[in-house]
GUBADO-749298 format. One record per residue (C-alpha): residue in one letter; x, y, z. Coordinates in steps of 0.1 Angstrom, whole numbers, plus 2048, in hexadecimal, padded with zeros to 3 digits. Layout:
AXYZ...
This chain:
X66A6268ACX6516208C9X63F63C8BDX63B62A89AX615618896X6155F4888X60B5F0865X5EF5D8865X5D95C8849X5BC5B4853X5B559883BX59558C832X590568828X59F55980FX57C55E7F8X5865837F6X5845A280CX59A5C4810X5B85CA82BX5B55E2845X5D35F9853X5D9603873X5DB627876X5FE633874X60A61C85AX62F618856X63763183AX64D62A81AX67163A827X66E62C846X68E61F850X6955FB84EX6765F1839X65D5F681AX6395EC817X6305CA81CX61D5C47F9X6455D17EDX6585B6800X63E59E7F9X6435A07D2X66A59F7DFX66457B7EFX64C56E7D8X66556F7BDX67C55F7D0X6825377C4X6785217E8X69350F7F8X6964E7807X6974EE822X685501841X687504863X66D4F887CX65950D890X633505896X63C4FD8BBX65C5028D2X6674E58E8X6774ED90AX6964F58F5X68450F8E4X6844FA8BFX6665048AFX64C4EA8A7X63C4E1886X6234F4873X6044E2861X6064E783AX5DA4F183DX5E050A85BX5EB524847X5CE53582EX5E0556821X5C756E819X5C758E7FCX5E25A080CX6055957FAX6195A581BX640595820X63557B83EX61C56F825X63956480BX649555823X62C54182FX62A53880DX64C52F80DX64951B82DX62A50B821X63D4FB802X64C4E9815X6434DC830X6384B3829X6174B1839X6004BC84FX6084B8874X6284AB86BX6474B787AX6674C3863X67E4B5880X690497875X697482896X6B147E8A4X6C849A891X6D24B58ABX6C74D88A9X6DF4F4897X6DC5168A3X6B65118B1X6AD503892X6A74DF880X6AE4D685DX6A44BA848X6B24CB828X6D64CD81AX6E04F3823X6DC50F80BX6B3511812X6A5531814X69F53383BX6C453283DX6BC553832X69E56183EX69A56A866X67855C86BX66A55688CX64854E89DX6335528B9X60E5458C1X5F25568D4X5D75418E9X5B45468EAX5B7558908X5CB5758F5X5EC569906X6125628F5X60C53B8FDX62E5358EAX64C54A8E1X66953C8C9X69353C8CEX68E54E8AAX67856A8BCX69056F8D8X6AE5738BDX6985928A9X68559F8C5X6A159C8DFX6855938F7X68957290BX66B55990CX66455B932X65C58092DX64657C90AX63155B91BX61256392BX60F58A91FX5F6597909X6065A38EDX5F75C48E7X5F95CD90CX6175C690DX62B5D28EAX6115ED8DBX61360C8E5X5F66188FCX5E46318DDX5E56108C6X5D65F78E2X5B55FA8D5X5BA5F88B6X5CF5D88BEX5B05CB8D3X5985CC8B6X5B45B98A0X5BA5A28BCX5965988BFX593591898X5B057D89AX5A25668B3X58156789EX594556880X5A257586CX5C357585EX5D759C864X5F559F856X60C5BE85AX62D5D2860X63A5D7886X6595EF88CX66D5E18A5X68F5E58BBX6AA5D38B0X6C45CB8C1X6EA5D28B3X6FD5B18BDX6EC5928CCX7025788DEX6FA5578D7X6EA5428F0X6FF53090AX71C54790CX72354D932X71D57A92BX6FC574921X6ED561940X6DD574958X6C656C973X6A156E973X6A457F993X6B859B987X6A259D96AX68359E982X6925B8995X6965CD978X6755C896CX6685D498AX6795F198CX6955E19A7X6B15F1992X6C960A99DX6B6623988X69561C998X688620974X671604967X67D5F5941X65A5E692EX6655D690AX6515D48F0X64F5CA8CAX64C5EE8BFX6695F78D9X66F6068FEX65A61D90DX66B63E919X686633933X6AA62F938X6BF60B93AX6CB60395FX6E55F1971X6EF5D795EX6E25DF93DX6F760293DX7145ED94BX7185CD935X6FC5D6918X6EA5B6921X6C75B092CX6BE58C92AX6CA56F917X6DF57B8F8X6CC59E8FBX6DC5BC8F9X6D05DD905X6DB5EF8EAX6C85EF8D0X6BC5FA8AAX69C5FF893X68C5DF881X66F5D686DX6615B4871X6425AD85DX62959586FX61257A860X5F856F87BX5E1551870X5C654B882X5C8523891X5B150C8A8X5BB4FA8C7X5B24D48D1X5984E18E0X58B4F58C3X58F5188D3X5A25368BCX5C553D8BDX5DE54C8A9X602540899X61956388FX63455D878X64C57A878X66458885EX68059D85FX67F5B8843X6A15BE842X6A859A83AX69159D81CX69E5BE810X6BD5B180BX6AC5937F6X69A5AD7E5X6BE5BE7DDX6CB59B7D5X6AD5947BBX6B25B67AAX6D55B17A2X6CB58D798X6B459D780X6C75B2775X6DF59C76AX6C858375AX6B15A274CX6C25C5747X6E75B9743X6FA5C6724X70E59F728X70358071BX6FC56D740X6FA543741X6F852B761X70250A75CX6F94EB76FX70D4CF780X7094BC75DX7174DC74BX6F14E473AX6E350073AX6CF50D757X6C3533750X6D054C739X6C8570738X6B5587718X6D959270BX6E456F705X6C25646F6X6C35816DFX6E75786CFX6DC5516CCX6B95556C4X69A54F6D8X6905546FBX6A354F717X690533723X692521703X6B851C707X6B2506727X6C44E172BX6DA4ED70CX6FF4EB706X7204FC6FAX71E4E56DCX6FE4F56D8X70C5156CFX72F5136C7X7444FF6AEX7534E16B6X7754EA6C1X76A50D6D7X74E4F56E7X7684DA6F1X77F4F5700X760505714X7594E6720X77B4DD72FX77D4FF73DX7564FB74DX7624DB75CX77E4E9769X76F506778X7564ED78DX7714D4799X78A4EC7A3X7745127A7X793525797X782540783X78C54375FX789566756X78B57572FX78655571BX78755E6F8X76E5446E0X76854F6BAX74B5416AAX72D54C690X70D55E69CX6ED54B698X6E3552670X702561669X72A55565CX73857266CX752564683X74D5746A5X7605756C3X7545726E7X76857670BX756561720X76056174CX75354275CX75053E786X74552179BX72152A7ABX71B51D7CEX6FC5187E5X6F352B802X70A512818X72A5107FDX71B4F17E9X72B4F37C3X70B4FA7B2X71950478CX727515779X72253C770X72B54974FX72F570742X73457971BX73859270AX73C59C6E1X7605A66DEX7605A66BAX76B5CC6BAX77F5CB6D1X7915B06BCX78B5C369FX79C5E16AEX7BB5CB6BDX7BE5BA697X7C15E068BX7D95E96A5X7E85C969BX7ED5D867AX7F55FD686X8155ED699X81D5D967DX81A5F8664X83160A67DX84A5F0682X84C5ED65EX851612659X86B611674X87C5F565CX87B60863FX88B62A64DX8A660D65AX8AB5FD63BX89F61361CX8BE629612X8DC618620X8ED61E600X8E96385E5X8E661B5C8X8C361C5B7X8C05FB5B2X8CA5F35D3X8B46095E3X8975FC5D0X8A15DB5DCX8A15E8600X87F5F05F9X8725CD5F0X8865BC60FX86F5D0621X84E5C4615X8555A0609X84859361EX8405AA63BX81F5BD629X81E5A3606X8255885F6X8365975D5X8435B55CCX8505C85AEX8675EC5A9X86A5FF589X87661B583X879637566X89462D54EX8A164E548X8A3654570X8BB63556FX8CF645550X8D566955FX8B8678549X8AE69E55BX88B699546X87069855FX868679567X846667561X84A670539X83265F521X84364D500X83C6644E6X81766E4E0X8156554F9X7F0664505X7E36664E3X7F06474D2X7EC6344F0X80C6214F0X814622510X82862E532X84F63E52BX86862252DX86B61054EX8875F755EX87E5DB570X8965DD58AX88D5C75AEX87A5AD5AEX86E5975CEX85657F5D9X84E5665F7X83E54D5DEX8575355CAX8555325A3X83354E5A7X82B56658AX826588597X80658D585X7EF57B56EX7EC58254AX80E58953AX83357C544X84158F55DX8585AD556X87C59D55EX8935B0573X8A55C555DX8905C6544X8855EB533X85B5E852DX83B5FE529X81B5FD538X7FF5FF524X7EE627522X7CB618533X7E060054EX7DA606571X7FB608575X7FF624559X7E363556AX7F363658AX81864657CX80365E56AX7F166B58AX8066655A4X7ED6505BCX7EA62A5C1X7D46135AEX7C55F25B6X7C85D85A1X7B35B85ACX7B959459AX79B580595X7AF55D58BX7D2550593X7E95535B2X7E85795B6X7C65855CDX7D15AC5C7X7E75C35BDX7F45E95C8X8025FC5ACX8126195C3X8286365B3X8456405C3X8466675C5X8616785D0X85D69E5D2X8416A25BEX8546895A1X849666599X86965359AX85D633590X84061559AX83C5FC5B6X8255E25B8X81A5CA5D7X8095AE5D0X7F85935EAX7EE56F5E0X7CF55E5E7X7CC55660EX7DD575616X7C6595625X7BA5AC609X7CA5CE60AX7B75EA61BX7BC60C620X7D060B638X7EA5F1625X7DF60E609X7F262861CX80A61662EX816608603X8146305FCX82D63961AX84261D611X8466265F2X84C64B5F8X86764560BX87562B5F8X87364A5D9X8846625E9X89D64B5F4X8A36455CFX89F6685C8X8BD6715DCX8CD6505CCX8C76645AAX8D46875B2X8F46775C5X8FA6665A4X8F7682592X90D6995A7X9276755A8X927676582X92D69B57FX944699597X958677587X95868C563X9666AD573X97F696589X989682569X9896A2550X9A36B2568X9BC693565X9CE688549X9C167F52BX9CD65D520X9EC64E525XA0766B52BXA2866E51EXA4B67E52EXA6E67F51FXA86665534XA67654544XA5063553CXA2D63D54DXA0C62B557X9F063A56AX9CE62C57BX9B963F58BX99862C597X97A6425A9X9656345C9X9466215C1X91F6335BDX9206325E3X93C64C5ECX94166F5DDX9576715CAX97E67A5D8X9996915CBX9B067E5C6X9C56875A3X9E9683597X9F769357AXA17693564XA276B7558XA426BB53DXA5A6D4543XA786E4536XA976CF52CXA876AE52FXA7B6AB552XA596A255EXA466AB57CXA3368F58DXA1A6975A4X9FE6855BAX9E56945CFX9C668E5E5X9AF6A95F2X99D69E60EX97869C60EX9626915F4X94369B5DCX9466B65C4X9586CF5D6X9726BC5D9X9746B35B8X9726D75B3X9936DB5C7X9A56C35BAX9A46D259BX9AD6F85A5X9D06E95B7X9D46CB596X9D16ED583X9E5707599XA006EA59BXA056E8575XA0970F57AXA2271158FXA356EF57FXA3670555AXA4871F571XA63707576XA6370C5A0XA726F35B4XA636D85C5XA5E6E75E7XA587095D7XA346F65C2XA2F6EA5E5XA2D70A5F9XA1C71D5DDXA017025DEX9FB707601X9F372E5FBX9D671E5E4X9CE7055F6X9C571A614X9B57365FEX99D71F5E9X98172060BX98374360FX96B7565FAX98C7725F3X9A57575EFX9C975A5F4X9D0779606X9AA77961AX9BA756626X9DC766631X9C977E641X9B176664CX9CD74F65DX9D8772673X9B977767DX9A575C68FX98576D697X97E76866BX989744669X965733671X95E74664DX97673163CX973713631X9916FD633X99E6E9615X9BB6CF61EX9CA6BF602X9EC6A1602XA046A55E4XA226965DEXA3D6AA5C1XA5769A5AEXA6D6A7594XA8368E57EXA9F699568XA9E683549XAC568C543XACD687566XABA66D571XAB367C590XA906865A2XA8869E5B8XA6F6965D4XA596B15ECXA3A6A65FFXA1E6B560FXA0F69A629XA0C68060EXA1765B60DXA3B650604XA4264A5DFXA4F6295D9XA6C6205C4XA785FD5B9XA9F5FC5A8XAAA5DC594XAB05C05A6XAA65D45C4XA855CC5DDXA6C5EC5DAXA736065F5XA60621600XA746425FCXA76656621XA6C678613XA64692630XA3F693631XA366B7638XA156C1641X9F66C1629X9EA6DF612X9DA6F6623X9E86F8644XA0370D63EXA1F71A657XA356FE64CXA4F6FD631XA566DD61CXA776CD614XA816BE5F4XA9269B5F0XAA96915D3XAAF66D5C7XAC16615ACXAAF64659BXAC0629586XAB862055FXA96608561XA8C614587XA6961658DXA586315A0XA3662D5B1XA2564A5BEX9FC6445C8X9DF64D5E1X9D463E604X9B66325F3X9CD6165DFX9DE60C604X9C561361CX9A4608626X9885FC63FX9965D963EX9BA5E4639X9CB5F6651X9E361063BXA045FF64BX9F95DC63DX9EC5F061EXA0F5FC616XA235DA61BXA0B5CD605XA105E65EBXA375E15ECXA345BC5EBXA225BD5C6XA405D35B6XA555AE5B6XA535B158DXA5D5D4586XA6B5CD561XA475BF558XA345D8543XA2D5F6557XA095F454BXA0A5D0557XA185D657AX9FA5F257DX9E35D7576X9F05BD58DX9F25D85A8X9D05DE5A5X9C45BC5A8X9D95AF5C1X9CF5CC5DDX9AE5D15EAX9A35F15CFX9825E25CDX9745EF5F0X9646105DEX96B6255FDX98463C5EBX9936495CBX9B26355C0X9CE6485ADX9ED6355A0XA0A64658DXA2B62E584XA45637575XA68628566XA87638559XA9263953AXAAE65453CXABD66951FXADA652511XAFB667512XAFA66B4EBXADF67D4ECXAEB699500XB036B34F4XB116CC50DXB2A6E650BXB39704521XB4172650EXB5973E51EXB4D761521XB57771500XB4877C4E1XB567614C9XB447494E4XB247534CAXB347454ACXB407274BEXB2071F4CAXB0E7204ABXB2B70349FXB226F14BCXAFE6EE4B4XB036E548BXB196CB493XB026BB4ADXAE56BF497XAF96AB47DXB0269148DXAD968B499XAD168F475XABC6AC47DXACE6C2460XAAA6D2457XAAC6E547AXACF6F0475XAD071146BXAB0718483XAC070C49FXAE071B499XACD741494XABB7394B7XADC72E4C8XAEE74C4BFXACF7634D2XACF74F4EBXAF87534F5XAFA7724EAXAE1780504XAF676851EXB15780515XB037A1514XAE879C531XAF777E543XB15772558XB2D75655FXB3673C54BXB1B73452DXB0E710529XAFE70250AXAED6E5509XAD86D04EDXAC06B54FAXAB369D4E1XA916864E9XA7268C4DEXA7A6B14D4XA9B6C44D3XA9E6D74ECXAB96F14ECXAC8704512XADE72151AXAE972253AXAF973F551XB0174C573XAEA765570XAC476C582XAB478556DXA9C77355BXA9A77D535XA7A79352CXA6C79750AXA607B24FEXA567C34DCXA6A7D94C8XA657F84B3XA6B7FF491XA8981649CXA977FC4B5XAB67E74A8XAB17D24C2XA9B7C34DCXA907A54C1XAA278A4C7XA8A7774E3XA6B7804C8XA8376E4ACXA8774F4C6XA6074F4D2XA5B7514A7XA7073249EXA6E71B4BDXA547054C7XA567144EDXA707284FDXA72733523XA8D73A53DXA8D726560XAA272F580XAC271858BXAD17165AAXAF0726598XADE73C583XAC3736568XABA726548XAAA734527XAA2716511XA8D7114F2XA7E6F24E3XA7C6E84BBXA6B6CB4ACXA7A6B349CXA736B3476XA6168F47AXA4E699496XA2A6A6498XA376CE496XA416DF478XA606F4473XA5A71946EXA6C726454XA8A740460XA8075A43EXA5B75A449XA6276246DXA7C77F468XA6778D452XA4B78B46DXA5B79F484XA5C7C046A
């Protein structure tokens, strides 16, 4: 830096003249510093402070004397010492007079008469005068801190001897010379600065002038002399105690860095009227970082995208920037002394207020304050976020408050459509949670509306297609007939939800709302017609009355309109938008298939209820010996349907089968099921098995109906398990039972079902231990039989788990409180069904419900005749005599001679084809039923016989003038019986002529 030429700008008089540079002017980039005329502009737009330090003349302390107001003429150059003279000038209070107030003490070499925060408590200025001999005459503590140079060794040197370097010396004469002759020279001087100063007094920093002398004079170790100098040291090394410590003088390191001080001499007069010279001095640096500082200031008040406003003390308006001025109209200087009041409404101002006031008492910061107010010249509500900070002087005094807005109306914009978004999403989360609980129409439409109301509007309305509510398969969305050219109108709708968040409110204006229930149309040019006819919302807005608009939104379901919804919002409510558009479309979508699947469950129910009741009995059925009642009641729309079935057979000689079954599973298939086993059982019952034979047989079925070959691909199936996941299993419950009207007695197997229940005269119902067994379709098992003979007027309860058992009702508490309602047994048996029914829980809809009672009514004693023939062929004629005098005595003389020829067949193939002992027995009830009974197990065999045969017809004369006729097995042997109607009855005799002629 020593190698570095001053910068210097003679100035001509204040009437006008040109600056002159030194050769070697400081250039642009040099470090540290810009142009003078650059940092001029800096300080000249710099506001003055109160306060500034004195230094026209240093006391033996080293304070600085006063400077006269008229000593200072700045001439055409606008260099950075000349601001500051400016500065300085401002305010000082008169000329000659000092800025010392007496008596205050010096702070840090300097007086102030000013509250702190002036702008010397930021600008390094210091000073130094010349005599008119050429001399340093004077040489200020402010110089000693910048230059690092202590007084004794500035006073009495000539300054450009001493501190320019020897090629600028006489260049530095010549300026020298014109200063003394009244010029002013202003300029920029590159100078060594040191890195740390220690403040004067501390003990480090004294050193005596003899060791500085010393040093000066070469005495140091080195034997090197050190000259200082304004524009730096000359070529030479630091010595003893300067390498040692870093110290050279008072607070004066050796160590030191560039600077750039810019010097303002003014020419000045002594008491004796001879030239001199006062040199203020500037340190750049300083007033680069003002420069900095007043950028950033400017660009806050000028270039920043944010509204900017400093308030006063008194909470007015001090200085805004171009960004506010351009929201609230005018310039920026127009908005001056104003208020919040003056710009927002009442309540926002009030609430600024507070939090301004708050801000200066306590200095918390309040950071992202949100105010909503209109724009100058326009109602559009607009929302700021306004961050307000306590300003402070240069020495901490609260000065204001500082305030930074910005427009955050989109940004509330986009958080009120987020706001929505969630709200659209939480309300489709609701409806997949509570659309299609159940798989009831209605309900689900209702579903639907709980949703909306009032969640997304304020009413709401469902309809739906009234043919999709009667199980029509037409397409839906069907005009009335020429219902596009006559214009009557939509197909037939049914109201069937209604909801709405405002009391005793019409849905719409114009006609009385469409009651819930009610079947309507909508008119052909209706937007609501116009919308079911092509399948996309319509809006429907309301110019009068309660409702502000309306959505008329179809509900499609796989390409099928199913029906209409409409959401309406009252006045004060949001209009709809597209987004409530789409969200009303998804609702609606799902809320149609929903009812969709509502639909085609009810449809598969229904088909499944009419093959499930087509399969059991029709009506009320009848059984010889037996009085019977029946209920069977099917799950609600909610549940599949069950197989559950029971069913009453006839068979041979008065007895009945009475069975009871359940399959498990539900739907159609197992509908399907029930009815293969309800008819396989009615099979094997006409083959006269036993109970436990039905049983097993049933069990081959049972386990062949899920295998695509059936009952031997399931046998096979069972022995090898690699083929079993190809099977579907089918397990069923059944319970048999066989009563003998003559007997009395009933013969029980079971397969996994629950007990049957019998209550005797005078007797507490009972339930009857019959050995479970394991279900149909298992297999591996065989089943036992149970027989119990049952007194005149018993009654026997066989049912399903679904009449005992449920969510609410454990099955043991089911079944105690089944027994407990059979205390009235000799009540009507269709009574005690009834009372059954709606004393237990049957209501619950989870299963099907089958109920079979029965009560005996035996065969009274005269109604039997039975009689043993010995083994002989007279036994033939004997029976026939038998049978007429039976016959007689019934007064059933018409079938005497029919019954006698069928008799005489029947023992006559006993004697040639049988053994044992032959039985004959006549059974009278509702037919006449006629048995011949043997020891032997070949089953009789009809066949047909030639013309040439003599025999081989009498089984084709029996078939010919009975009713029925059939042969059964007995544990001693087997039956052949046949059955004629009784002439009152609903058959017709055949006539014996007509039927022997038949068989020729």
């Amino acid at each position: 830096m020593s190698e570095i030429p001053a910068r210097a700008r003679a100035s001509e008089p204040p009437s006008g003249g040109s600056t002159g540079d030194a050769p070697g002017n400081l250039p642009d980039d040099a470090p540290g510093g810009t142009r003078g005329s650059t940092a001029g502009r800096a300080v000249g737009g710099t506001a003055g402070a109160p306060g500034v330090p004195s230094s026209a003349r240093e006391d033996a302390e080293g304070a600085p004397p006063g400077v006269a107001r008229g000593g200072v003429r700045p001439g055409p150059a606008k260099g950075l010492a000349s601001e500051v003279s400016t500065h300085l000038a401002s305010h000082v209070t008169g000329a000659g007079e000092p800025l010392a107030v007496p008596g205050e003490p010096a702070s840090d070499g300097m007086w102030q008469n000013t509250p702190p925060g002036s702008l010397y408590d930021h600008l390094k200025v210091a000073s130094f005068s010349i005599g008119p001999d050429g001399l340093i005459d004077q040489w200020s503590a402010r110089a000693e801190q910048l230059f690092g140079i202590r007084a004794a060794h500035a006073l009495g040197k000539d300054p450009i001897e001493a501190f320019v370097p020897p090629d600028l010396r006489p260049h530095g004469h010549r300026k020298m010379t014109e200063i003394l002759d009244g010029r002013e020279w202003t300029g920029s001087v590159p100078f060594r600065l040191p890195v740390s100063a220690t403040e004067p007094g501390t003990g480090d920093a004294q050193e005596t002038e003899g060791t500085q002398d010393a040093r000066e004079a070469g005495g140091g170790p080195g034997g090197r002399r050190e000259t200082r100098g304004l524009l730096g040291r000359e070529r030479g090394t630091a010595t003893g105690r300067d390498r040692g410590t870093g110290r050279t003088g008072r607070g004066v390191p050796a160590a030191e860095a560039d600077g750039i001080a810019e010097i303002y001499v003014m020419p000045t007069e002594t008491a004796d009227g001879e030239h001199a010279a006062l040199c203020i001095v500037v340190d750049v640096r300083v007033l680069r970082h003002i420069e900095t500082d007043l950028a950033a200031s400017q660009a806050i008040f000028g270039q920043s995208p944010y509204g900017f406003l400093l308030f006063d003390r008194d909470l007015r308006v001090r200085r805004t920037n171009r960004r506010f001025a351009s929201v609230f109209g005018g310039a920026a200087e127009d908005h001056r002394g104003h208020t919040v009041h003056d710009y927002l409404p009442r309540g926002e101002a009030d609430r600024l207020t507070a939090a301004l006031r708050r801000v200066l008492e306590t200095g918390e910061a309040v950071n992202d304050m949100q105010l909503v107010g209109p724009a100058p010249g326009s109602s559009e509500r607009r929302h700021w976020s306004v961050s307000l900070y306590r300003v402070h002087s240069g020495s901490g005094t609260p000065i204001g408050v500082a305030g930074l807005g910005t427009d955050v109306t989109r940004r509330h914009a986009a958080a009120r459509e987020a706001a929505h978004a969630r709200r659209n999403l939480a309300l489709l989360n609701e409806a997949g949670a509570r659309i299609g609980n159940s798989l009831d129409l209605e309900t689900t439409a209702r579903e639907l509306l709980d949703v909306t109301v009032p969640g997304f509007c304020d009413l709401a309305s469902v309809d739906l297609y009234q043919g999709l509510l009667q199980g029509d398969e037409s397409p839906s969305g069907q005009w009335a007939a020429a219902g596009a050219r006559s214009g009557s109108g939509s197909a037939e709708l049914r109201r069937v939800a209604f909801a709405s968040a405002v009391s005793d409110a019409p849905f719409a204006d114009g006609p009385a709302p469409v009651a819930v229930g009610a079947v309507h149309h909508y008119p052909f040019a209706s937007p609501c017609a116009e919308a079911l006819r092509i399948g996309r919302p319509r809006h429907i807005p309301a110019d009068r009355g309660l409702i502000q608009s309306t959505l008329a939104v179809p509900m499609v379901a796989h390409d099928t309109v199913v029906g209409l919804a409409q959401f309406s919002r009252t006045k004060g409510s949001e209009p709809f938008g597209e987004r409530d558009r789409a969200l009303a479309v998804e609702l609606a979508a799902r809320a149609a298939v929903c009812i969709d699947n509502a639909r085609l469950y009810r449809r598969e129910h229904e088909r499944a209820l009419i093959l499930q009741r087509s399969l059991l009995p029709p009506g009320d059925p009848e059984a010889s010996g037996l009085d019977i009642a029946c209920r069977y009641l099917p799950g609600n729309a909610a549940t599949e349907v069950g197989g559950d079935w029971f069913d009453v057979i006839e068979l041979p000689g008065h007895r009945t089968a009475l069975v009871v079954g359940d399959v498990m599973g539900r739907g159609l298939r197992a509908a399907v099921a029930m009815g293969e086993l309800r008819t396989a059982v009615r099979t094997l019952a006409l083959l006269d098995l036993e109970p436990a034979e039905v049983l097993s047989a049933l069990d081959e079925i049972a386990r062949g109906l899920g295998t695509p070959g059936g009952v031997q691909q399931a046998t096979r199936a069972a022995r090898q398990s690699r083929d079993a996941d190809l099977s579907e299993v089918y397990l069923a419950t059944c319970i048999y039972a066989v009563y003998d009207a003559v007997t009395r007695r009933c013969t029980f197997a079971n397969a996994g079902h629950l007990p049957p229940v019998i209550v005797e005269p005078g007797e507490p119902a009972l339930m009857l231990d019959v050995p479970p067994g394991m279900p149909l379709g298992v297999g591996g098992e065989p089943f036992e039989e149970v027989e119990v003979d049952l007194a005149e007027g018993a009654l026997l309860a066989l049912y399903t788990d679904g009449l005992v058992e449920s969510r609410e009702n454990p099955l043991d508490e089911g079944l105690q409180a089944f027994l407990s309602t059979l205390t009235e047994p000799s009540r009507p048996l269709e009574d005690v069904c009834d009372h059954v029914l709606n004393t237990l829980n049957t209501h619950h809809g989870e299963d099907d419900v089958a109920l079979l009672m029965a009560r005996v009514q035996g065969l009274p004693a005269e109604a039997v005749g039975d009689w043993t023939l010995p083994r002989e062929a007279r036994s033939v004629g004997r029976g026939r005599e038998y049978a007429r005098a039976q016959l007689l005595t019934w007064d059933l003389e018409p079938l005497a001679d029919t019954t006698e020829l069928l008799v005489s067949e029947l023992v006559t193939n006993a004697l040639r084809y049988g053994e044992g002992e032959i039985r004959l027995r006549l059974l009278l009830d509702r037919t006449l039923v006629c048995e011949v009974w043997d020891a032997g197990l070949v089953q009789p065999r009809r066949r047909r016989a030639r013309d040439t045969d003599e025999g081989g017809r009498g089984l084709q004369l029996v078939q010919l003038l009975s009713a029925a006729w059939g042969s059964r097995r007995t544990p001693r042997g087997k039956t052949v019986w046949f059955e004629m109607p009784l002439p009152n009855g609903d058959g017709s005799a055949v006539d014996p002529a007509e039927a022997l002629l038949s068989l020729f």
